[in-house]
PAVOPA-902059 format. One record per residue: residue in one letter; x negated, y, z of N, C-alpha, C, O in turn. Coordinates in steps of 0.02 Angstrom, whole numbers, padded with zeros to 5 digits, always signed. Atoms other than C-alpha are relative to their C-alpha. Layout:
aXYZXYZXYZXYZ/...
END
This chain:
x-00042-00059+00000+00000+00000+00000-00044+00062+00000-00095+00058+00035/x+00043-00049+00022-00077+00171-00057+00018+00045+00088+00070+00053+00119/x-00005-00061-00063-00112+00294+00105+00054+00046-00003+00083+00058+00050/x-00047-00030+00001+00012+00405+00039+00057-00021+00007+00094+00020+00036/x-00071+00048-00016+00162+00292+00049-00006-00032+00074+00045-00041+00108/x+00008+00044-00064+00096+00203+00207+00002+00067+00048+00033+00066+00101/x-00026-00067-00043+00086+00400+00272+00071+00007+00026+00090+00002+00084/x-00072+00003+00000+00273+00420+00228+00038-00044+00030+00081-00026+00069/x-00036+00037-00043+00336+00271+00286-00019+00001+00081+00023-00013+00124/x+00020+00008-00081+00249+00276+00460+00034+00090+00021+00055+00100+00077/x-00047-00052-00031+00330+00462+00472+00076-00013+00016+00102-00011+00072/x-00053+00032-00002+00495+00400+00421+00025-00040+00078+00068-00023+00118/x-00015+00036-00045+00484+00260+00546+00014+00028+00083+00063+00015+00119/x+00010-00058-00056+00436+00380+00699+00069+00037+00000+00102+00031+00052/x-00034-00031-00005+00572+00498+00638+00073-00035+00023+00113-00011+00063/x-00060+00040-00034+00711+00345+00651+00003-00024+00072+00054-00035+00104/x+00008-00003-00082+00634+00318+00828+00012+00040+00049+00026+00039+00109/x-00030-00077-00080+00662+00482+00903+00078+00000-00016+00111+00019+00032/x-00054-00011-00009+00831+00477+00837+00038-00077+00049+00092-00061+00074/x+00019+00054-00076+00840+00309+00969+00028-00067-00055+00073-00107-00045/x-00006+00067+00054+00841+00178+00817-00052-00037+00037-00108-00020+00056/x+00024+00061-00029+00812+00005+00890-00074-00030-00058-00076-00040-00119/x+00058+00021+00060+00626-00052+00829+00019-00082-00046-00018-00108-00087/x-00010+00064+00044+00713-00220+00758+00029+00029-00054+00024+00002-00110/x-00033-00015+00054+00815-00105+00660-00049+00035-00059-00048+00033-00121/x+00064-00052+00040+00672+00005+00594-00036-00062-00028-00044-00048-00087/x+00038+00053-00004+00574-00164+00581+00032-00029-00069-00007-00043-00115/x-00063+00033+00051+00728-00233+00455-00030+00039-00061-00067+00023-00107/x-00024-00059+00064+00755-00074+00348-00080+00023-00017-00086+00044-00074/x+00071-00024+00063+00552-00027+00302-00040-00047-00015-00084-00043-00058/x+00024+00070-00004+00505-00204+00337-00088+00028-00009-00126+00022-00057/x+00058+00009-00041+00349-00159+00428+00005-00039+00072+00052-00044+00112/x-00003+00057-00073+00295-00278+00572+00005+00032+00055-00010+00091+00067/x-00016-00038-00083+00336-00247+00743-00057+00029+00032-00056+00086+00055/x+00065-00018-00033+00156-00243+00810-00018+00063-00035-00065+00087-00003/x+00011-00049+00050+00137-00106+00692+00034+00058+00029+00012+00113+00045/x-00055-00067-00007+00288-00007+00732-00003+00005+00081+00027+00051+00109/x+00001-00012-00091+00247-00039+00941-00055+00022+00003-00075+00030+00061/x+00053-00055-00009+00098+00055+00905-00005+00062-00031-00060+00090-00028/x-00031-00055+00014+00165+00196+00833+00040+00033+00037+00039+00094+00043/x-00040-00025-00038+00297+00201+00945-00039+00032+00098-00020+00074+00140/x+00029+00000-00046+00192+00202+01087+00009+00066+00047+00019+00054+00106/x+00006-00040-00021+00193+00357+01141+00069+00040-00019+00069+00101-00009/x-00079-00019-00005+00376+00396+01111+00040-00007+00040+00059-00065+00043/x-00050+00004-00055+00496+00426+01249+00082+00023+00003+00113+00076+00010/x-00080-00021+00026+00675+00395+01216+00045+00037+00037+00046+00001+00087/x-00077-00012-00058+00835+00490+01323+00022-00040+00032+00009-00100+00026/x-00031+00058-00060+00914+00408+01440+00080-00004-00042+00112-00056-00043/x-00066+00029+00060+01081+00431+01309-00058-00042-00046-00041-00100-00033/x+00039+00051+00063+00949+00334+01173+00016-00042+00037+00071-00068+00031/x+00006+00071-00034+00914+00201+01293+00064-00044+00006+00067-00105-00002/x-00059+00025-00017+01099+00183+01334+00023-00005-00055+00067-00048-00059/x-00051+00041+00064+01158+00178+01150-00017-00067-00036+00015-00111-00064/x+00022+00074+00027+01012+00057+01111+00031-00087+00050+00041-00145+00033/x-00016+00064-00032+01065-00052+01261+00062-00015-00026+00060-00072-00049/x-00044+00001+00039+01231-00040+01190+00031-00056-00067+00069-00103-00079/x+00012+00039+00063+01195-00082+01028-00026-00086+00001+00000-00139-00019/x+00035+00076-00030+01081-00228+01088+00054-00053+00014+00063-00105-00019/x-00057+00038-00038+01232-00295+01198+00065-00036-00041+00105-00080-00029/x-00076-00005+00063+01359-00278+01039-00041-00057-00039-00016-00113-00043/x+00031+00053+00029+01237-00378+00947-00029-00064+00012-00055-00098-00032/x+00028+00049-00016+01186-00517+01072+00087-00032-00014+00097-00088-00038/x-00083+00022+00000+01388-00545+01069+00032-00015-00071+00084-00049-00076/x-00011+00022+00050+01396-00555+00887-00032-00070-00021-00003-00116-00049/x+00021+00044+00020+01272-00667+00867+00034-00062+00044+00054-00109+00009/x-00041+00038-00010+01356-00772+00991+00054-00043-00043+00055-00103-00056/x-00048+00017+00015+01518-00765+00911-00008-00057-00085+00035-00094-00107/x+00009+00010+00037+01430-00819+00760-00036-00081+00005-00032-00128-00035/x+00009+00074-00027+01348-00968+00857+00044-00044-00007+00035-00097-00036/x-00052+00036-00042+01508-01026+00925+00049-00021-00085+00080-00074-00090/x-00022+00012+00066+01576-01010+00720-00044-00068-00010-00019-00124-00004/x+00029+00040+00027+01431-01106+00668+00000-00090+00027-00003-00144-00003/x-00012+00090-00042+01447-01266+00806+00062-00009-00032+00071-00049-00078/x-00075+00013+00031+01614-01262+00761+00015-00040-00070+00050-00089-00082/x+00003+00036+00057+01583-01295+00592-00018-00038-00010+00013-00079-00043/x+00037+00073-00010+01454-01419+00620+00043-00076+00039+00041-00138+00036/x-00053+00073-00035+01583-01515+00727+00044-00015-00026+00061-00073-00012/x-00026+00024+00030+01693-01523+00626-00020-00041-00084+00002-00082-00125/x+00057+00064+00078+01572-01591+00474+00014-00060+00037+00044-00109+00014/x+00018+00078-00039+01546-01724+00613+00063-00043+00002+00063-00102-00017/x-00047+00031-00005+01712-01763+00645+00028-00023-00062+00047-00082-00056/x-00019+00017+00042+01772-01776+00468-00032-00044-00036+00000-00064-00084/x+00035+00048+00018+01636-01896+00424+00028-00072+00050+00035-00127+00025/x-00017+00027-00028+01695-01979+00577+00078-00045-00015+00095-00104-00009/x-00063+00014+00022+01856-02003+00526+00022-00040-00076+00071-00073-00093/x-00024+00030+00057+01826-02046+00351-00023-00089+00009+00006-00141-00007/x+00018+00072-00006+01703-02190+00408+00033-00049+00054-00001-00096+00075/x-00050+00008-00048+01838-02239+00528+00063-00042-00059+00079-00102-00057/x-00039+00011+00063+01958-02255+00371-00016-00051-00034+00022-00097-00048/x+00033+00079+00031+01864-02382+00294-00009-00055+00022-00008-00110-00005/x-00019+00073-00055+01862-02486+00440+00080-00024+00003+00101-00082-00003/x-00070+00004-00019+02042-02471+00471+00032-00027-00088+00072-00074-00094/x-00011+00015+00073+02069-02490+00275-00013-00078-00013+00022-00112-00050/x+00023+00045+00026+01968-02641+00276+00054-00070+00051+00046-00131+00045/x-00036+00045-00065+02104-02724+00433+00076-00015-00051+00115+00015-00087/x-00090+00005+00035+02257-02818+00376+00027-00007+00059+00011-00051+00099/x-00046-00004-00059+02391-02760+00507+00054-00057-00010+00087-00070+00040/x-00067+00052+00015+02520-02889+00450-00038-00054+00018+00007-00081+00050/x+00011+00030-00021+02402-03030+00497-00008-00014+00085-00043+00016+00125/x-00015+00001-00089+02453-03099+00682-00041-00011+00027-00041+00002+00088/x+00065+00021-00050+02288-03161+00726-00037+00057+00031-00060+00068+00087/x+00060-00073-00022+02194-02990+00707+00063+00044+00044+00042+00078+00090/x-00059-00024-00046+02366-02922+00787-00014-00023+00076-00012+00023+00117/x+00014+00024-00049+02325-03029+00937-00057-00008+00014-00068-00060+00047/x+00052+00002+00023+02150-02991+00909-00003+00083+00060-00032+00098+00112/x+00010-00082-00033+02182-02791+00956+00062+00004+00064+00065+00051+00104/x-00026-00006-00077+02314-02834+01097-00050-00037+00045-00069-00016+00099/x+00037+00022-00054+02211-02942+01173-00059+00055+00032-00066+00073+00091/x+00050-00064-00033+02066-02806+01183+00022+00020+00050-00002+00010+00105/x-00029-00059-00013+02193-02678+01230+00017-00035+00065+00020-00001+00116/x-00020-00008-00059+02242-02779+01357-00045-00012+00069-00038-00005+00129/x+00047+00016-00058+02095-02831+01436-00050+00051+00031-00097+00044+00069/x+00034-00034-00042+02049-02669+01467+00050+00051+00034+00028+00089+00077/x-00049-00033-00024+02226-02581+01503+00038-00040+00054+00051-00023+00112/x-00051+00046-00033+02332-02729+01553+00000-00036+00079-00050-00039+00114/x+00007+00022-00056+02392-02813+01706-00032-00048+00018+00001-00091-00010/x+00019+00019+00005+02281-02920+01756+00017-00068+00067-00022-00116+00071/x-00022+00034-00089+02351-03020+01935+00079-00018-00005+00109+00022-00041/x-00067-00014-00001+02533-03069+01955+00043-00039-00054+00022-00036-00112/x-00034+00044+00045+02657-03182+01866+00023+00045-00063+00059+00005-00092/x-00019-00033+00054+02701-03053+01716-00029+00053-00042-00069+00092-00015/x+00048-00021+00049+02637-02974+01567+00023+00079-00003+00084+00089-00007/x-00012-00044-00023+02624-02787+01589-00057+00063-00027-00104+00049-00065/x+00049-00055+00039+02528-02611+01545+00001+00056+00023+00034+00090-00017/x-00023-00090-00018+02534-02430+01632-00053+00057-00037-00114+00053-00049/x+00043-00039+00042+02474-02295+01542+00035+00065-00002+00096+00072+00001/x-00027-00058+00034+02480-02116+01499-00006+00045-00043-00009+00107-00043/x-00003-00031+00085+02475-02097+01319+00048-00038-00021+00048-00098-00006/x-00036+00037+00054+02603-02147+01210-00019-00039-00044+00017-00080-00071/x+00013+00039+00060+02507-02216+01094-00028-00073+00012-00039-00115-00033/x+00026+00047-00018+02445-02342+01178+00064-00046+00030+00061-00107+00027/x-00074+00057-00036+02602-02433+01254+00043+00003-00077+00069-00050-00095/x-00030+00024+00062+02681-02406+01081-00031-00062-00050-00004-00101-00090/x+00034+00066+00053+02546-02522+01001+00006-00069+00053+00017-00123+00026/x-00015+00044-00057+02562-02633+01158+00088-00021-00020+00104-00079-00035/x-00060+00038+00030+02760-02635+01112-00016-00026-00057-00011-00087-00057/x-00012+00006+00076+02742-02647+00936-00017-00083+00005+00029-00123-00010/x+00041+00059+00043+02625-02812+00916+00049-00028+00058+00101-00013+00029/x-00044+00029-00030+02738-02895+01060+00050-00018-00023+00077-00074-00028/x-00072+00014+00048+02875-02870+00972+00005-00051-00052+00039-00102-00055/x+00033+00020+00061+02803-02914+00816-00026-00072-00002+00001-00105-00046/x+00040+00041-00009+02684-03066+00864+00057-00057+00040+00064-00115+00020/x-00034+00063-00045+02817-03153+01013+00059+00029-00015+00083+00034+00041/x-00080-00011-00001+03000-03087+00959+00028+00030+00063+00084+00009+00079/x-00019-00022-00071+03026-03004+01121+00052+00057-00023+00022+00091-00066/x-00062-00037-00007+03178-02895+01111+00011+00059+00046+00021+00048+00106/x-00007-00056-00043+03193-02718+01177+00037-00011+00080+00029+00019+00133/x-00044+00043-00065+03298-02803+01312-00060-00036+00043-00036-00039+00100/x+00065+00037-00009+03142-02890+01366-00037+00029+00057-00058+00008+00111/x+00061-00071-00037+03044-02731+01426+00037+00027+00078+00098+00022+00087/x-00007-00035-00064+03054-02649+01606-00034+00055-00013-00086+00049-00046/x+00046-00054+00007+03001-02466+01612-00007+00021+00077+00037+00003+00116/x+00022-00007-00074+02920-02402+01787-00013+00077-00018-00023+00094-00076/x+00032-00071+00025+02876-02216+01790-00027+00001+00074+00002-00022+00124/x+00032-00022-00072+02738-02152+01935-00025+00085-00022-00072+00114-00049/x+00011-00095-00010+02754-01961+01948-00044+00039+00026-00081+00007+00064/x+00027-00053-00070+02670-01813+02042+00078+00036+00022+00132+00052-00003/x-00061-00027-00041+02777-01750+02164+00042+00089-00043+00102+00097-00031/x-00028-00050+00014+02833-01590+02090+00061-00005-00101+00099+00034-00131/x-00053+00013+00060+02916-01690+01915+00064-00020+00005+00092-00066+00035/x-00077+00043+00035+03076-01700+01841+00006-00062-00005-00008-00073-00064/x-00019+00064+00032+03115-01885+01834+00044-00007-00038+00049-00065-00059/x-00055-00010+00051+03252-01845+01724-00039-00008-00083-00046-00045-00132/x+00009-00032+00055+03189-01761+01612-00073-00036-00039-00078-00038-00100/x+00069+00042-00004+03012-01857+01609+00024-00091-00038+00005-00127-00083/x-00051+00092+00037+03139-02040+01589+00023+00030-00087+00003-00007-00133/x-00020-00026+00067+03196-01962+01428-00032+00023-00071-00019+00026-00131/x+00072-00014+00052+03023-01904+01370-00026-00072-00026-00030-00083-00086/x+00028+00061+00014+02952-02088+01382+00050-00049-00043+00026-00081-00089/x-00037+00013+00040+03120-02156+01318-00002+00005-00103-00007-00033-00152/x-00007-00010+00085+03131-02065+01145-00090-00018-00020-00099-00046-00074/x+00059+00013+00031+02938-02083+01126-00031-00079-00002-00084-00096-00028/x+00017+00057+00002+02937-02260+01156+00050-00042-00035+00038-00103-00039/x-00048+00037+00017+03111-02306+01070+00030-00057+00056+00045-00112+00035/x-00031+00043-00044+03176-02397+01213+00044+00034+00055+00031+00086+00085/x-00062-00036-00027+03341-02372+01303-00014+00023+00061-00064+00006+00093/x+00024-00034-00080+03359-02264+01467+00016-00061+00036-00020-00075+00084/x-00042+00068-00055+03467-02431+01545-00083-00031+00004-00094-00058+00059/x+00048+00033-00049+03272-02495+01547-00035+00002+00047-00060-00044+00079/x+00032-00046-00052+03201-02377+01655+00023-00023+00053+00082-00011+00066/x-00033+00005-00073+03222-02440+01823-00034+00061+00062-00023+00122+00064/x+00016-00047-00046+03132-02375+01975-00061+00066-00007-00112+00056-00040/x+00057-00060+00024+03026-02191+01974-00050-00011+00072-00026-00040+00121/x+00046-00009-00073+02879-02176+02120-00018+00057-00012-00011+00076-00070/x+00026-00077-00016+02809-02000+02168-00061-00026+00052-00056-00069+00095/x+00061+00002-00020+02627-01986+02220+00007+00042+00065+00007+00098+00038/x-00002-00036-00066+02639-01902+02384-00063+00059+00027-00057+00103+00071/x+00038-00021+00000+02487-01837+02374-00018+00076-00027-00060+00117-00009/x+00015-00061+00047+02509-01701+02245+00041+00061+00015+00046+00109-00023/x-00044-00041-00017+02628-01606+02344-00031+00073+00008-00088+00079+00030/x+00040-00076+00016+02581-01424+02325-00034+00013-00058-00059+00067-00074/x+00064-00039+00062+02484-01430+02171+00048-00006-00049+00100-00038-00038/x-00048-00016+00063+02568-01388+01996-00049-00049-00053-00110-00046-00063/x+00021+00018+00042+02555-01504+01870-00004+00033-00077+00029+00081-00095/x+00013-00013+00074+02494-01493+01681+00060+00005-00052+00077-00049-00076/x-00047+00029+00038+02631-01465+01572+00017-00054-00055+00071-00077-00074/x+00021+00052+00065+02552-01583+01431+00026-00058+00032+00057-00101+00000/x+00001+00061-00035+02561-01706+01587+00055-00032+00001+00097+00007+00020/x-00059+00033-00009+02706-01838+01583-00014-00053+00041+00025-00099+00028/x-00007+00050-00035+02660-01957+01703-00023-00053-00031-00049-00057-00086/x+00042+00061+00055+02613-02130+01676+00044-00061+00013+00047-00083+00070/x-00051+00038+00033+02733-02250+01619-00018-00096-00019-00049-00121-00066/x+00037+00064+00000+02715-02442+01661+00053-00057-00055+00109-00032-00054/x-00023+00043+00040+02791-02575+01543-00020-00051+00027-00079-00055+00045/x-00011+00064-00009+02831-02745+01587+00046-00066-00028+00099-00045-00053/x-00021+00083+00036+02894-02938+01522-00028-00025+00049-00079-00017+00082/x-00006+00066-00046+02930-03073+01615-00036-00061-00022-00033-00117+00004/x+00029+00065+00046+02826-03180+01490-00090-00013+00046-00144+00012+00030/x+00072+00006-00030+02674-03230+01607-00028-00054-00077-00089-00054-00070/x+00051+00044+00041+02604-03350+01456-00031+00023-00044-00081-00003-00069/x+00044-00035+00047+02573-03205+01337-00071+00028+00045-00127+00032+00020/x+00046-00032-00038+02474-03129+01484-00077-00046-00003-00135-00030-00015/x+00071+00046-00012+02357-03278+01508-00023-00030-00091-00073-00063-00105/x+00020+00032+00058+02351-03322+01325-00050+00083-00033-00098+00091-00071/x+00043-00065+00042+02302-03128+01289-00071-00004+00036-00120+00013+00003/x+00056-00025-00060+02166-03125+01440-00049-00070-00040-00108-00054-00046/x+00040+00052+00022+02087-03291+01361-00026+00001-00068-00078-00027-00086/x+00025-00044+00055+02080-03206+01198-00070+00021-00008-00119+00003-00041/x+00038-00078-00024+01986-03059+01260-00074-00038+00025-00132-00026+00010/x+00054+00035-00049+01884-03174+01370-00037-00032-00033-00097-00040-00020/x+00060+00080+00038+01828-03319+01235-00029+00066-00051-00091+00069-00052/x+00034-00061+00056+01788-03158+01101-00034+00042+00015-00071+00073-00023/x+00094-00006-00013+01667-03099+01210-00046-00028+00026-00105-00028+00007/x+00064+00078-00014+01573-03224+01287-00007-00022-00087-00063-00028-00111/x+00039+00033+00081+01569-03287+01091-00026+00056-00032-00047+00041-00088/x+00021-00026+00045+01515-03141+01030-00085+00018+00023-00139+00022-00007/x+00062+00007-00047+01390-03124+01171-00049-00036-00023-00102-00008-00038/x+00015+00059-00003+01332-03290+01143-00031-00012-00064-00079-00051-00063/x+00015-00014+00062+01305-03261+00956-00073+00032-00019-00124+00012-00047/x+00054-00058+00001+01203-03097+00972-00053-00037+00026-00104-00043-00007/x+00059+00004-00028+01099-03172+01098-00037-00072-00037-00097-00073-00024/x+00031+00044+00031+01050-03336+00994-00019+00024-00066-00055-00013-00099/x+00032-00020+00081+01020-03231+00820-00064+00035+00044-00121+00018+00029/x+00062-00025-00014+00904-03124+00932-00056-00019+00026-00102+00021+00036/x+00065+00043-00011+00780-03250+00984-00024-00026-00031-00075-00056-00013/
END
């Protein structure tokens, strides 16, 4: 750079400093290096309004870049998830749901890590819907069991509607209110306000103790064999 231009710009730069221009910004716009421009500046002493518009400024801009963080994860998580989901798709794509074996394949899982496990009858409490609907469904589906079949249990926090809660689990599970028998209340939660998302948790039951022990023996021989597998390919 010729002395005369490197003159000019180092006045320039000085002159955007006394007016209380941040040296990243001066640094940007003549794209001279910092070490450069902090020895120039050196001997410059900003206002105490400079200081306060640069802190300002500073503050406005650590908050953008934030917001621009919090964009960017965002986006990245959702890359993740939609990869997630597609290679998810291909698994699920590759399952035939109409076959009863693999049907009694994913209750048995489901139940050996939801289900009742003690007790003469086959059973499930939960509080998601989606999970006691696939629990009805393959029941249905797999042993002919008949909406007539099912018992519904509801265990509350003290401050719910049981009404209105029997009626939620009803329509979301397709099964009549006449199954709903007894509600329990947690005693515990008295004073605190529940979640509105929260509906309680909703137990399902059959009188069929032989699906119970035939699902649990499932669950039980398909991993010990799979166990048993892994560990003889890996030696």
């Amino acid at each position: 750079m010729e002395a005369k231009q490197f003159s000019k710009r180092k006045l320039l730069a000085i002159k955007l400093r006394k007016e209380g221009l941040s040296i990243g910004y001066i640094e940007k716009k003549l794209g001279i290096s910092r070490s450069t421009l902090s020895g120039w500046f050196k001997n410059i002493e900003l206002t105490s309004e400079q200081k306060k518009i640069l802190f300002q400024r500073w503050k406005g801009g650590l908050i953008k870049a934030r917001k621009k963080a919090v964009l960017w994860h965002n986006e990245e998580k959702n890359k993740r998830l939609q990869i997630a989901e597609e290679e998810a798709n291909i698994v699920i794509n590759k399952i035939d749901v109409k076959d009863k074996n693999i049907l009694d394949l994913i209750l048995a899982m489901l139940y050996l890590g939801e289900g009742f496990k003690s007790g003469d009858r086959t059973g499930m409490g939960n509080s998601d819907p989606l999970i006691l609907k696939t629990f009805i469904t393959i029941l249905r589906n797999n042993y002919r069991l008949d909406l007539k079949d099912f018992s519904c249990y509801l265990h509350l926090r003290a401050d719910q509607d049981p009404i209105k809660i029997k009626k939620f689990w009803s329509k979301e599970l397709n099964i009549p209110l006449e199954n709903f028998r007894s509600t329990s209340f947690d005693k515990r939660t008295l004073g605190s306000k529940t979640y509105p998302n929260y509906k309680g948790v909703c137990t399902i039951i059959c009188g069929k103790v032989a699906i119970k022990r035939k699902l649990l023996y499932i669950s039980q021989g398909l991993c010990e064999r799979l166990i048993k597998i892994n560990n003889h390919e890996g030696t």
